[in-house]
C-alpha positions as CSV (number, residue, x, y, z in Angstrom):
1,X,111.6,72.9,122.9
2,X,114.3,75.3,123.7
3,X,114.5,78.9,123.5
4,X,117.0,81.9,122.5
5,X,117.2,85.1,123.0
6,X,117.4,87.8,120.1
7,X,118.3,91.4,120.1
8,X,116.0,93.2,117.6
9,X,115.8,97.3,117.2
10,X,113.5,99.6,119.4
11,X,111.8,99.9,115.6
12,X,111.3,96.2,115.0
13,X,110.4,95.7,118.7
14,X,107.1,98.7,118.3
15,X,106.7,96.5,114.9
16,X,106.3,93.2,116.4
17,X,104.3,94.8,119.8
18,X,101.4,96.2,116.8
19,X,100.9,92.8,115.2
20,X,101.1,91.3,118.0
21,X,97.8,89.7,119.1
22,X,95.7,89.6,122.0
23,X,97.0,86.7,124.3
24,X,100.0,86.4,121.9
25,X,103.3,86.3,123.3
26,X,105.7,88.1,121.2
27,X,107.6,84.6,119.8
28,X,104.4,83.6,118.8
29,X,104.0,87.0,116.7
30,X,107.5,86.0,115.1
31,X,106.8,82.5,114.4
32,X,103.2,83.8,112.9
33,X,104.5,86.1,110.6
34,X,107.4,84.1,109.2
35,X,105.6,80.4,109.3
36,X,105.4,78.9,105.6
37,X,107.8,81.8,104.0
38,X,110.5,80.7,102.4
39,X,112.4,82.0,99.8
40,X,111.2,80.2,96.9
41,X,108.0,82.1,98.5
42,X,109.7,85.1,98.4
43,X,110.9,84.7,94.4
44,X,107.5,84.8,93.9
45,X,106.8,87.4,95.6
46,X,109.3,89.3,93.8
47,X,107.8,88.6,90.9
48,X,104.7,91.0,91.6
49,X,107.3,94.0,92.5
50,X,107.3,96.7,90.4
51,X,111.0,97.3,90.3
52,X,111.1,100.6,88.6
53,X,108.7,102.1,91.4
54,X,111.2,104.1,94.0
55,X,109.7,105.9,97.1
56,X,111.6,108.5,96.1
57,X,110.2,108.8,93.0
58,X,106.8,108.9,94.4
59,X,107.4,111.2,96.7
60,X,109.5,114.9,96.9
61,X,112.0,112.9,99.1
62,X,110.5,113.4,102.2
63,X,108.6,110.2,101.9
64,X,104.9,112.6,102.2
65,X,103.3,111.9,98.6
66,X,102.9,115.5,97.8
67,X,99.1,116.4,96.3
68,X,98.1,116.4,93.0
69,X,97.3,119.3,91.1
70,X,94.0,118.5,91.0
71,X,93.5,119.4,94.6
């Protein structure tokens, strides 16, 4: 089997480096995360989202949930 080269951020890079496994070469990360998901996988995915929840709206726009009143 071949191989290619792909540019991915600094972001996705730290991203794949956290799940990546002991022994586990980076590709390997890749090919374990995305093996078996399709989109008809992710349709039904989608169907569990809660599309009226926004980050924003659960947050003060910062992304930091801010605490409830109760504390």
């Amino acid at each position: 089997m071949g191989s290619k080269r792909i540019w991915v951020s600094e972001d996705l890079h730290g991203r794949l480096r956290s799940a990546n496994r002991p022994n586990e070469t980076l590709g390997e990360t890749v090919e374990r995360l995305v093996d078996g998901y399709s989109l008809t996988t992710f349709a039904d995915d989608a169907d569990d989202l809660d599309l009226a929840f926004s980050v924003a709206d659960a947050t003060d726009r910062t992304g930091v949930t801010p605490p409830s009143a109760d504390e």
